[in-house]
N, C-alpha and C positions, 0 to 999 in steps of 0.2 A: 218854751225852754225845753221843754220833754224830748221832742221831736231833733233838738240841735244836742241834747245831752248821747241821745243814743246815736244817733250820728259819730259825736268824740269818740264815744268809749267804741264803738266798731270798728273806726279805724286805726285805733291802739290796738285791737285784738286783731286786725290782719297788717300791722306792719307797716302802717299809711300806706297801702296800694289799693290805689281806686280800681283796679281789675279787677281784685280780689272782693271789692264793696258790688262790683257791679254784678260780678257771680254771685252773690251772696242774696243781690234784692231779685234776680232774674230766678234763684231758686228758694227762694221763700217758701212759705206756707200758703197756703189759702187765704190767711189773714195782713199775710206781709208782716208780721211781727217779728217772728224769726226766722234766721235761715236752716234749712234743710241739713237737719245732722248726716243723714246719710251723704248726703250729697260732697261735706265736708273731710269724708273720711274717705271720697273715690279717687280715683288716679285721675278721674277727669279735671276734678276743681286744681289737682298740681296740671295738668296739661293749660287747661284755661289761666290758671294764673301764669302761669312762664310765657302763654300766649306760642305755646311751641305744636309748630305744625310743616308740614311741610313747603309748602308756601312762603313762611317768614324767611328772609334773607337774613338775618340775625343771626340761625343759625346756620345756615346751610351756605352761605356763598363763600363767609369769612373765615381765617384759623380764629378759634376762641380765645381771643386774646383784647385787652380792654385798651391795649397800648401797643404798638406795633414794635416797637425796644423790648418787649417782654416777649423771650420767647419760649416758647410750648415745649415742657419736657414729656415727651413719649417712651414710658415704661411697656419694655419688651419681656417675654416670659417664654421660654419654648421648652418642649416637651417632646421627644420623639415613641411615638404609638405601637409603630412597626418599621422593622428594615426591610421591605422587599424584593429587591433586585438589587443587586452589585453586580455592573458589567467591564471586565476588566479589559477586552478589546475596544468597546464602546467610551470607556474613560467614565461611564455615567453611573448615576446611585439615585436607588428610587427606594423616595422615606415617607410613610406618615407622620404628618406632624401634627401637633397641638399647639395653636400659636395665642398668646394672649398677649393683648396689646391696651394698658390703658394711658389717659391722659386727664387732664385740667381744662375742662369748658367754667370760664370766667362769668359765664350770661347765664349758667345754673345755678341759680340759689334759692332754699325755701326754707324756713322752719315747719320740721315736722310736729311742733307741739299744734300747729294751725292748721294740721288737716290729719288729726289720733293720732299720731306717731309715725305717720307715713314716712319711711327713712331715704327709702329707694325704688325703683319702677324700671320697668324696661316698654322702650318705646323704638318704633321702627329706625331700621340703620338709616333711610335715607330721611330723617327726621333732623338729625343734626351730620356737622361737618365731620370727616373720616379724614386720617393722616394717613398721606399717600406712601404708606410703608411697604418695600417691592425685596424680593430676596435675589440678590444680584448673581449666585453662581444659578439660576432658574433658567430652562430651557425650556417648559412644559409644566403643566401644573393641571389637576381637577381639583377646584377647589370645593369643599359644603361649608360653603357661608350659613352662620347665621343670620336671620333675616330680622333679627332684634338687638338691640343695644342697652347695656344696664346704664341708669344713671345715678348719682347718690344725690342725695341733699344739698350735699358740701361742691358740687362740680365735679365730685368723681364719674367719671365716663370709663366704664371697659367694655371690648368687645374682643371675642375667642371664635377662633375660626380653626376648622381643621382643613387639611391639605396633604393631597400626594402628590410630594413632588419628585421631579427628576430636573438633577441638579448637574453638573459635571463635578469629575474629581478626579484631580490628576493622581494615578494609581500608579504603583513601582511591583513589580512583581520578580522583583530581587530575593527574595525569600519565600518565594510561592514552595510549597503550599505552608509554611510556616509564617507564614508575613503578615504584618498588623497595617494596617489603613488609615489615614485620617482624610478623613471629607470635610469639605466646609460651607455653612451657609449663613450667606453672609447679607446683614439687614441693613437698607439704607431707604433715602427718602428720594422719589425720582425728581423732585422738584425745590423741595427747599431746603436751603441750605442751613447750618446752626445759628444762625440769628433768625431766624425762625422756627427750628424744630431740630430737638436735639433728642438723640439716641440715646436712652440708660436700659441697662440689663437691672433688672431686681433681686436676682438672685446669686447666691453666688458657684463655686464652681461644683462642690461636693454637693450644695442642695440641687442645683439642676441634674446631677448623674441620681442622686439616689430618686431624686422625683421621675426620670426616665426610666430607673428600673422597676417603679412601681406598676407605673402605665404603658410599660413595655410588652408587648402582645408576641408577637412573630418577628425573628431574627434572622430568617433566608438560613443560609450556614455560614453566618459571622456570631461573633457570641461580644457583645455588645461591651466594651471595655469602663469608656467613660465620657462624660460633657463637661467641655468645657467653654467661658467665654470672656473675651475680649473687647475691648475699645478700641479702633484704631480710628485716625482721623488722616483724610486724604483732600487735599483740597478744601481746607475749610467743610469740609464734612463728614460730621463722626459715622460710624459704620460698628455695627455689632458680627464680632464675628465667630460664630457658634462651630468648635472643631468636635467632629464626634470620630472619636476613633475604635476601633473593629479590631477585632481579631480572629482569622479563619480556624473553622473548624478542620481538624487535618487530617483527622484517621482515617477518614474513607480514601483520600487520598496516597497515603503509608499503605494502606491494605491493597491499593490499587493497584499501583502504581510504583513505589520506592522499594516496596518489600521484592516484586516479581521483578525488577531489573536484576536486585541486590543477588537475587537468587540464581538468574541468567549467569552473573557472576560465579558464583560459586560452584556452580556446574561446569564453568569453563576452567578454573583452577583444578576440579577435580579429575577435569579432561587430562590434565598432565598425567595421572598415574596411567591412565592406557597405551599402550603400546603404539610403535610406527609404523609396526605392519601388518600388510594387510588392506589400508586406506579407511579405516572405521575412524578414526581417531581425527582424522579431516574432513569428512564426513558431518561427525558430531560438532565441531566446531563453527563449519557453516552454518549448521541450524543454527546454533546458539546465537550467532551474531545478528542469521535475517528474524530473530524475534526480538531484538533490541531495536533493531532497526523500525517494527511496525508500534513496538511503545513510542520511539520516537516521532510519529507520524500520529499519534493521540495526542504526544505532548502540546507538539506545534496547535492546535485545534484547541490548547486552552490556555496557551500563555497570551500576555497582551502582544501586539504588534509594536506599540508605540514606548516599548520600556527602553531606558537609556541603555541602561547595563544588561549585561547578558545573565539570565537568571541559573542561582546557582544550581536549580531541577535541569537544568541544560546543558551548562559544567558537568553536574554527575554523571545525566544522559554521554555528552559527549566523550567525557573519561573513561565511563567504564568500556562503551563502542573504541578506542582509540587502544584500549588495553586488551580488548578480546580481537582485535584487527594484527596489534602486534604480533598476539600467541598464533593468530592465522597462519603469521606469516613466518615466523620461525617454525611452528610446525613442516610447512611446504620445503623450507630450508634443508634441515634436515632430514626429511625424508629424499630430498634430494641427494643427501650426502650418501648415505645409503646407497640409493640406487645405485651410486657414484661406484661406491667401492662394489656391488652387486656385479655391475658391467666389468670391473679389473679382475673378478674372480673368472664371470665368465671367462675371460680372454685367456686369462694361465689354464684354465681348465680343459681349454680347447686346444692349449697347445701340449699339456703335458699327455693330450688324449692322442695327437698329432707324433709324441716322441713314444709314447708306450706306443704303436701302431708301427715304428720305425725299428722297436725294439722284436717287439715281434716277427715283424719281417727278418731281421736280423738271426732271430734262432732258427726261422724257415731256413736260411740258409745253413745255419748249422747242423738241424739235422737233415736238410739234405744232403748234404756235405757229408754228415755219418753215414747216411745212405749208401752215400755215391764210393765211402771209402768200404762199406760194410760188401756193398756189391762186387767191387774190383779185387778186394779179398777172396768170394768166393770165384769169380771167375780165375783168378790166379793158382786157384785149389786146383780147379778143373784141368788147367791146362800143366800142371807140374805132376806127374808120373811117378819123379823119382822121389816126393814125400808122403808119407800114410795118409792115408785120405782120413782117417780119423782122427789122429791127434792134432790136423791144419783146422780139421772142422771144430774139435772143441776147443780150439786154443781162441779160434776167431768169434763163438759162441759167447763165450767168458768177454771180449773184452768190446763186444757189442752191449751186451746186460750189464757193465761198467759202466762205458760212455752214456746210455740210456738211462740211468742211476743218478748220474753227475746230470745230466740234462734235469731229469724231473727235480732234482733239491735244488738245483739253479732257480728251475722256473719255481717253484714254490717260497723260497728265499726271496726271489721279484716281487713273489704277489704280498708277500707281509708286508712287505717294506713299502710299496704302493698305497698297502690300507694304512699303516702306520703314518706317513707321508696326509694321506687326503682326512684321517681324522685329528691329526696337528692341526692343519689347516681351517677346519670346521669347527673346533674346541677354538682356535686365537680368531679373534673379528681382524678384519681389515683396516688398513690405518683411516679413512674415511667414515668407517664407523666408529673406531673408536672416538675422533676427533667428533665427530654428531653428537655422541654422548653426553663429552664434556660439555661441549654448547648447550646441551637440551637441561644440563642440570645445572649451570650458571644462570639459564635463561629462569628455569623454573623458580631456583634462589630468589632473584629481582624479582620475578613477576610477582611472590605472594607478600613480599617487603613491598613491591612499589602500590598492590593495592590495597594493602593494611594502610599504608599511610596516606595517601589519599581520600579514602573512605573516613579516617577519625577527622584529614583536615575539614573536610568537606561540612562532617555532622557539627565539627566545633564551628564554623560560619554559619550555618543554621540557626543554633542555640545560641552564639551571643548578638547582645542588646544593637542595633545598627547605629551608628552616631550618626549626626544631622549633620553636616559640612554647611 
């Protein structure tokens, strides 16, 4: 009776499982009387009793499930480590992740008061069966598996894996460099469908951002917004779909970049107050424009290729290039006008130079002509006898120093009236300049209104929120 009483009460104390009777006399004492307390309180005697190894198909061929109607809820967990790369030509986004993944194995069960309290263990991952969980936006991945699996008492199974992945992400660079991102990675099962294994997220959306920011290491230059996640089901297949959205950091870009265009700007507007002549003032213009031209030529090298819409860094680029192309070209206008009326001056000039030269000639003749009248007078003296030869002489004396009197206040009367004549002239602009004027100072009006208002439209589409269509 002794021998059949301890026999009962052994198999009340492990559960009636004879594996656990047969561990128990395999690890006895020397006397076989009792079993081996240490031995009861190892991971081994839970390994031996579950009978779990690698080898058994129990665990390892089938999903844990005790009825094939019953299917396996897979608790998903993510956590992002680091942002690495964000390639905005490339479409792709390279993230550290923290991935925790548990589930319900239905063949795990033990009371830990029959082996000290033993609750929970980890045993190798290829020990029991892994749900075929794949991240579908994945093109590339290094993963560090762990090489262990927790188990609990109750069937609880987790395993946490971390992972760099590169993922794709359709990127809009519509508001580069002010523009926010959302990437997505999205968890699904490559093989079974939710009558077998169903997708649930554990947490919800504010505890997965604040758990991100905790474990959040390194950010590239995006500065880490928020996590959030989703259910969708497609085909009979739920899918977790994890959006992490970014926000670029932008001032190296403003100091780079927006600040030295904005500036090209403003040297071209202040290019108005210099003058048209001379050619400095077109000169200066050109510059200004071939140094927009080579920011433009850095820009191209960092926007995506593949963005729908035309980004609004490329509007402003092209705006402001399109406005200092204008000033170009009224500049050249103008100075055209100029020359315009420059060449009609020449032309009166040459001729008024052509009629004073006709004029002159003109008084050659007159006072030849005095000459010729002064000389036939005195020969007329010479040859008349019967008048005083000195009162013919002083009469014709006098009215030589007359006519040579009226001569000089002539010609000096000429010459005021000549300088008076070409400094009118010089003091009033020509009508092709005055008309260049008016233009150059309509033109200037428009130009500083047309880019006052372009410049706030522009900044105000920067700063507001973009709506989703």
């Amino acid at each position: 009776m002794m021998p059949a009483g301890f026999f009962f009460l052994l198999l009340l104390l492990t559960g009636g499982n004879t594996s656990s009777l047969k561990s128990s006399e395999l690890h006895g004492n020397e006397t076989g009387d009792e079993p081996d307390s240490d031995y009861k309180c190892s991971f081994q005697a839970v390994l031996d009793y579950l009978n779990l190894t690698k080898d058994n198909p129990k665990y390892m061929a089938n999903r844990p499930a005790k009825h094939h109607t019953t299917a396996t809820l897979i608790y998903i967990d993510m956590a992002i480590y680091a942002i690495l790369d964000v390639r905005e030509r490339d479409q792709t986004f390279v993230t550290y992740l923290q991935i925790y993944v548990d589930w319900n194995n239905e063949h795990i069960r033990w009371s830990p008061d029959q082996f000290c309290g033993l609750q929970h263990m980890t045993v190798p991952t290829h020990f029991l069966w892994m749900p075929d969980v794949i991240i579908e936006d994945m093109i590339d991945e290094k993963a560090i598996s762990c090489p262990y699996i927790f188990i609990n008492h109750d069937g609880h199974v987790g395993y946490r894996t971390d992972r760099v992945v590169f993922s794709t992400c359709k990127m809009t660079g519509y508001k580069f460099p002010f523009d926010i991102q959302n990437c997505n990675l999205t968890f699904k099962s490559l093989m079974h469908s939710d009558k077998d294994i169903k997708l649930i997220s554990n947490e919800s959306n504010a505890e997965l951002t604040e758990w991100s920011r905790e474990v959040l290491r390194s950010q590239y230059e995006w500065l880490f917004v928020n996590l959030t996640v989703t259910e969708k089901t497609v085909h009979n297949n739920t899918k977790i779909l994890y959006v992490i959205t970014m926000k670029r950091r932008s001032v190296l870009y403003v100091a780079n970049f927006l600040l030295p265009v904005l500036f090209f700007l403003c040297l071209d507007l202040a290019s108005l107050l210099i003058s048209h002549r001379g050619g400095e003032k077109l000169s200066f213009k050109v510059t200004v424009l071939l140094a927009v031209t080579v920011m433009q030529l850095i820009l191209n090298e960092v926007l995506p290729t593949s963005s729908d819409r035309i980004p609004l860094i490329a509007i402003y680029c092209i705006g402001v290039f399109g406005m200092m192309m204008l000033s170009l070209v009224e500049t050249i206008f103008v100075m055209y006008l100029m020359e315009k009326d420059f060449q009609d001056d020449e032309t009166d000039r040459d001729r008024s130079l052509n009629e004073s030269r006709e004029d002159k000639l003109d008084k050659g003749n007159f006072h030849s002509c005095f000459r010729g009248m002064k000389k036939h007078f005195h020969c007329a003296s010479d040859d008349e006898t019967s008048v005083p030869k000195e009162g013919i002489s002083s009469q014709l004396t006098d009215v030589s120093l007359a006519l040579e009197k009226v001569s000089d206040e002539l010609g000096e009367i000429d010459r005021k009236m000549s300088l008076l004549s070409s400094s009118k002239e010089e003091e009033k602009p020509g009508y092709w300049t005055r008309m260049a004027k008016k233009i150059d100072k309509a033109y200037s009006i428009i130009y500083v209104m047309s880019a006052s208002l372009f410049l706030v439209t522009i900044f105000t589409m920067w700063t507001t929120p973009e709506v989703d269509v």
